[in-house]
C-alpha positions in Angstrom: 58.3 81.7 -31.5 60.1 78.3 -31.3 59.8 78.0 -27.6 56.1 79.3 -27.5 55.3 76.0 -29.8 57.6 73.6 -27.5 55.8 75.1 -24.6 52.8 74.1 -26.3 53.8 70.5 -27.3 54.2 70.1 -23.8 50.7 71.3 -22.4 49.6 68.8 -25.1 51.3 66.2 -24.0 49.8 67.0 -20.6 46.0 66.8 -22.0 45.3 70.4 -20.5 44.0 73.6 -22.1 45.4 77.1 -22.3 43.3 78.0 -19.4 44.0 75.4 -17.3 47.6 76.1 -17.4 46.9 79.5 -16.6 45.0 79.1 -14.1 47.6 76.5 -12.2 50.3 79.0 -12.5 48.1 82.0 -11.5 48.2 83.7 -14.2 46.1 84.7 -17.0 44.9 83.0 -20.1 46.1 86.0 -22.2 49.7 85.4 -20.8 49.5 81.7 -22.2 48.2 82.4 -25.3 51.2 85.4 -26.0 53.7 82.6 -24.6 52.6 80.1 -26.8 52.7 82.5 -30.1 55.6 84.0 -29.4 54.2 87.4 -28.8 55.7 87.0 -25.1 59.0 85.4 -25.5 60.1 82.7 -22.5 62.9 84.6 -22.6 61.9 87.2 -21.4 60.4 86.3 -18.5 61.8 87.2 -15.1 63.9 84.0 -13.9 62.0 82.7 -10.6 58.9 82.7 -13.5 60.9 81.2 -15.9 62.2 78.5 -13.2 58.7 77.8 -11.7 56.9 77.1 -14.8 59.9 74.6 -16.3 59.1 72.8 -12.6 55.5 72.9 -12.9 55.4 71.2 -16.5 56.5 67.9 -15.4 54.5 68.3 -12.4 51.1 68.8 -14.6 51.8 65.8 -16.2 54.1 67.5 -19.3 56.2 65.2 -21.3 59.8 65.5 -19.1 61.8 65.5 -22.7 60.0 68.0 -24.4 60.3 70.0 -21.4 63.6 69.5 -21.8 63.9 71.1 -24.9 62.8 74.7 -23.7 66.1 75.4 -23.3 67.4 74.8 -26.8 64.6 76.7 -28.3 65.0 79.6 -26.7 68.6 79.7 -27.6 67.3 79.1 -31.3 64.7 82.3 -30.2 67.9 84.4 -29.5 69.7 83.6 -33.0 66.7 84.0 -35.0 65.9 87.7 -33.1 69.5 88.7 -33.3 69.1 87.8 -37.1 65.9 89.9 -37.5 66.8 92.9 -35.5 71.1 92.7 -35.1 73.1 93.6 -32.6 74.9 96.7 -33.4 77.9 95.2 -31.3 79.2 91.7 -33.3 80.9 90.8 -30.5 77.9 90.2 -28.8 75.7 88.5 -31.3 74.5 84.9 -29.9 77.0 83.2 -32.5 79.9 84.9 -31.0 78.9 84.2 -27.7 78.9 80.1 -27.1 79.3 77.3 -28.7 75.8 76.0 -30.0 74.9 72.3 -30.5 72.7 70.2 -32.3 69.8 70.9 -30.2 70.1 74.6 -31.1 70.7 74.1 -35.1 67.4 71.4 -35.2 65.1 74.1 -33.3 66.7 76.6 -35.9 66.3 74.1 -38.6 62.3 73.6 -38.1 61.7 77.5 -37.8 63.8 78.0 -41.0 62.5 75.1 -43.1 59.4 73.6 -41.2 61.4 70.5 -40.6 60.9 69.4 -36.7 64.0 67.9 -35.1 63.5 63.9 -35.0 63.0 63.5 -31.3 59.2 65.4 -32.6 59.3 64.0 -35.6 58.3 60.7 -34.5 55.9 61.7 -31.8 52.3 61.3 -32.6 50.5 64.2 -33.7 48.1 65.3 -31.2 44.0 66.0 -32.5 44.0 69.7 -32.6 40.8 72.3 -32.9 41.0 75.3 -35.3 44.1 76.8 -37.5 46.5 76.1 -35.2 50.3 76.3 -36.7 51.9 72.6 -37.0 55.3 74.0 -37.1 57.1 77.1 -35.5 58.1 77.8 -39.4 59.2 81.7 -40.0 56.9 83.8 -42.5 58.9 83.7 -45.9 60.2 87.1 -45.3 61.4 87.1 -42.1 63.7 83.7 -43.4 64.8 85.5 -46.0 66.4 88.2 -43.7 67.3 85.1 -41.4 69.5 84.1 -44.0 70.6 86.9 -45.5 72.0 88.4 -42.1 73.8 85.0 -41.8 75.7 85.6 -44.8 76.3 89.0 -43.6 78.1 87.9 -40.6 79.8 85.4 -42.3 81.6 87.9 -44.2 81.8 90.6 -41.6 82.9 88.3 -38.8 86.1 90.1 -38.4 83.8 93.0 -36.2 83.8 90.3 -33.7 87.1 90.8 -32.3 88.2 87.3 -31.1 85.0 86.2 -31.3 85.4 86.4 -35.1 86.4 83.0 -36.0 83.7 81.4 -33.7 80.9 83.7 -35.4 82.2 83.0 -38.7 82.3 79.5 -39.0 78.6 79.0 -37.0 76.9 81.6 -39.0 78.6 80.3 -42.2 77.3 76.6 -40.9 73.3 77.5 -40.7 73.3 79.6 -43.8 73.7 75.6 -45.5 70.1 75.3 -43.7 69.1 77.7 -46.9 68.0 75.2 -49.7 67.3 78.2 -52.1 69.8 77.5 -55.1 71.1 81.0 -55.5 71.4 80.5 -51.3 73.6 77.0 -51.8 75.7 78.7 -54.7 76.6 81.4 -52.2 77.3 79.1 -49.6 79.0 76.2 -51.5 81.1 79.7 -52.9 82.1 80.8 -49.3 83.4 77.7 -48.0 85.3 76.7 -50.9 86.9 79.8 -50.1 87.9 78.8 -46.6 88.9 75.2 -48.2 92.6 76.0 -47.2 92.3 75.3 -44.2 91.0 71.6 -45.0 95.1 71.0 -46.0 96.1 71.1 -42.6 97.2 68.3 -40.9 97.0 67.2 -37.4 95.8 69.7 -34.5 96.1 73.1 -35.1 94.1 76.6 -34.0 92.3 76.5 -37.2 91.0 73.0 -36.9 87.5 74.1 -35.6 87.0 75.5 -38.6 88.7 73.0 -40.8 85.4 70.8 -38.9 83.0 73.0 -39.7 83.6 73.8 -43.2 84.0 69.9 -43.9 80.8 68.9 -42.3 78.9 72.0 -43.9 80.0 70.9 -48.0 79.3 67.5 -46.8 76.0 68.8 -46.1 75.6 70.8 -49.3 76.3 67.2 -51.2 79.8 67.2 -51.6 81.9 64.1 -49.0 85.3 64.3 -50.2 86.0 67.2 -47.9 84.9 65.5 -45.0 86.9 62.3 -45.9 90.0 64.3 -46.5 89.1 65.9 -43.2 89.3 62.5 -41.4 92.2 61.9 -43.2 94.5 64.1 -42.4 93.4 65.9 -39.1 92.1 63.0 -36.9 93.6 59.8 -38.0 97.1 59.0 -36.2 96.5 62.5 -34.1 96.1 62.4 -30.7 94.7 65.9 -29.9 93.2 66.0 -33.2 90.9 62.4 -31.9 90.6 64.1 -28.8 89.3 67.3 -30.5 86.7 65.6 -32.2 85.5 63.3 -29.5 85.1 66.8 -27.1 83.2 68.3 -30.1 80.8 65.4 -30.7 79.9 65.5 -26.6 79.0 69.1 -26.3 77.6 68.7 -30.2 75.2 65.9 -29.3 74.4 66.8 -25.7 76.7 64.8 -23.7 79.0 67.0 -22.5 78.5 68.9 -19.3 78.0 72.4 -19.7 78.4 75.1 -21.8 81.7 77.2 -23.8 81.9 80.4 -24.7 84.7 79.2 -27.4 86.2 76.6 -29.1 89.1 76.3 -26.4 87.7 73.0 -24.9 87.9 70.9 -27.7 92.0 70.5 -27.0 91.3 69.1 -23.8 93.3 66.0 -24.0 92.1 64.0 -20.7 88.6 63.7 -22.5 87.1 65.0 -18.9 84.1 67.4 -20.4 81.2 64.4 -21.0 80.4 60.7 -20.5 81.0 57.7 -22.9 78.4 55.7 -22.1 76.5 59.0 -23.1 78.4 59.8 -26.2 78.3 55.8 -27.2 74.3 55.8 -27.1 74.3 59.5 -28.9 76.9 58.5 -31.6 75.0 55.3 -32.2 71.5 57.1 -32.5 72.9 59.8 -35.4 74.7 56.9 -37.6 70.5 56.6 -39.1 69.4 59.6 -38.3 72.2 61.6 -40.3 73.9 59.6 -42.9 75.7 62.9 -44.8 77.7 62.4 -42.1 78.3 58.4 -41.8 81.9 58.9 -42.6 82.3 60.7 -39.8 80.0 58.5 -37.0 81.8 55.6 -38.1 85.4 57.1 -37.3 84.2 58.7 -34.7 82.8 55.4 -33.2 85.7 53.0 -33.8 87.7 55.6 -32.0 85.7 55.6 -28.9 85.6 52.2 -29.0 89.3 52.1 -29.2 89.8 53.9 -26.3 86.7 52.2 -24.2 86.7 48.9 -25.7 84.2 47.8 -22.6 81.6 50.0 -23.9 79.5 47.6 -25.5 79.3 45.4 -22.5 77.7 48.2 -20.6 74.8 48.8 -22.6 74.2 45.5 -25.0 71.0 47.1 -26.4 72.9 50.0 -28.0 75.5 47.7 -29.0 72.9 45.0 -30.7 71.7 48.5 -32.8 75.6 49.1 -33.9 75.8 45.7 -34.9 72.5 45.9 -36.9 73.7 49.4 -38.3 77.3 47.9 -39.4 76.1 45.2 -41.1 73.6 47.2 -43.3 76.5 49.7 -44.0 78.9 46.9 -44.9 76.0 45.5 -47.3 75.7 48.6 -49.1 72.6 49.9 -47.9 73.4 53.8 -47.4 75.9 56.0 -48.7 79.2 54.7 -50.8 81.8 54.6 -48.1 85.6 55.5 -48.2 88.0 52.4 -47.9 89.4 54.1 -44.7 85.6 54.2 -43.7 84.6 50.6 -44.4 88.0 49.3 -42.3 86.5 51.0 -39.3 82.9 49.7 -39.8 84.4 46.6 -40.3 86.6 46.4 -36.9 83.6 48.2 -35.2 81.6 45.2 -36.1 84.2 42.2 -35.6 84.9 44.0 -32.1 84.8 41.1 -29.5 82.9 42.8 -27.0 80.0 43.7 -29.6 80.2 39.7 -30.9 79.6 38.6 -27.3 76.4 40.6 -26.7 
């Protein structure tokens, strides 16, 4: 369902009809019209079709990014149908199987609350004939079972195997995409109960998870987890920096590849993604997602930190972080930490941002 309606934002953004996609690919204008409702899943297409019409998009004109986005929605496709019709096997339920990322949860995000992810959002809205859906949003009852089978895997994670912890804490993530109050109780609830694991300090197996439950309160309104978090498992750690800096690559899309775990985060020679990449990305999410500002601002000063010439590479970006750090440092946003303002601070007075 979420890839039919990104497959047809792109033939929009083309300026062709159903049939005239059809009849470019050779096939028939039935075949568009189930792709683009969902009633044939992308998915489920044979790969060489799969790979050909990806190719053709760009080719008919198709907006490249949006394009680009396929992929991402029909991962969202797979958690959604695994959610509606489970696997009988945990184990092999799409949560247990890789490590999503931000992509993934915004295409889940807009099926399960009609909010589209902001690289949609602020595209123009194309003139459209008819009763045409504007979002890929789920009927009420089908996000009702969505969520509910969430919480269900949550607590019955342990089926997994040692895919367990992975299913746990990413299942127990999205359910805080449930704005329901009962939903939020239930979910503010279950991570309080994994709150132990916040106490930690430094690297440690569990710190995945320590992450995740941080970022998911902070989400559900309440910060001091998440500063805690900072506190005590990344600052003055190497391997817990390192951790986090992996994490925000493959989170944000600049890391290369995919994971089947949480296993890469402890690589310490930082070798899985690009800075310049991450530095743009990081920069980007600081206004686009500021229950998390604590953590884009440490997470920033420590890349700078370790690639203090990043700034000099690409001055536009930096001229935004400037901008961003001084309205931070003024007030405008959320109330910071004292930890958090020193970093926004030296982020700001850092010599290679000053000279651009």
């Amino acid at each position: 369902m979420v890839a039919g309606f990104v497959l047809r934002l792109c033939r929009e953004s083309a300026g062709h009809t159903q049939a005239r996609i059809a009849e470019v690919l050779g096939v028939d204008l039935a075949t568009v019209q189930g792709w683009e409702s969902g009633r044939r899943p992308l998915a489920n297409m044979k790969a060489g079709a799969l790979l050909e019409l990806r190719r053709r998009l760009p080719a008919l004109g198709a907006d490249a990014a949006l394009v680009g986005m396929l992929d991402a929605a029909m991962d969202a496709d797979r958690i959604i149908g695994a959610a509606l019709g489970p696997p009988q096997d945990a184990a092999r339920h799409p949560l247990a199987g890789w490590v999503h990322d931000r992509a993934v949860a915004h295409m889940i995000g807009w099926a399960a609350q009609g909010t589209p992810p902001p690289q949609i959002a602020a595209r123009p809205r194309p003139p459209r004939r008819g009763a045409a859906p504007k979002t890929p949003l789920l009927p009420a009852a089908d996000r009702q079972q969505f969520f509910e089978h969430l919480r269900q895997a949550a607590e019955e994670a342990h089926r997994a195997g040692q895919a367990a912890p992975l299913l746990r804490r990413q299942a127990l993530y999205l359910t805080s995409y449930d704005r329901r109050p009962e939903a939020r109780a239930w979910t503010t609830h279950a991570l309080h109960q994994g709150r132990r694991v916040l106490g930690l300090r430094g690297w440690s197996d569990r710190w995945a998870e320590a992450r995740s439950t941080a970022t998911a309160l902070a989400r559900q309104g309440d910060p001091q987890p998440l500063v805690d978090f900072i506190d005590r498992a990344l600052c003055d750690d190497d391997q817990g920096e390192a951790a986090n800096l992996n994490y925000w690559a493959h989170w944000l899309g600049a890391g290369r590849g995919q994971h089947a775990d949480d296993r890469f985060m402890a690589d310490r020679d930082l070798t899985g993604w690009e800075p310049v990449a991450l530095f743009r990305l990081l920069v980007q999410g600081v206004d686009e997602a500021p229950t998390y500002v604590e953590l884009y601002a440490h997470t920033l000063w420590a890349l700078l930190r370790l690639h203090p010439w990043l700034p000099l590479a690409v001055p536009g970006t930096a001229g935004l972080l400037t901008s961003q750090a001084e309205k931070l440092l003024d007030g405008a946003g959320p109330v910071l930490s004292s930890r958090a303002r020193r970093e926004i601070t030296a982020v700001h007075q850092h010599s290679a941002l000053r000279s651009t």
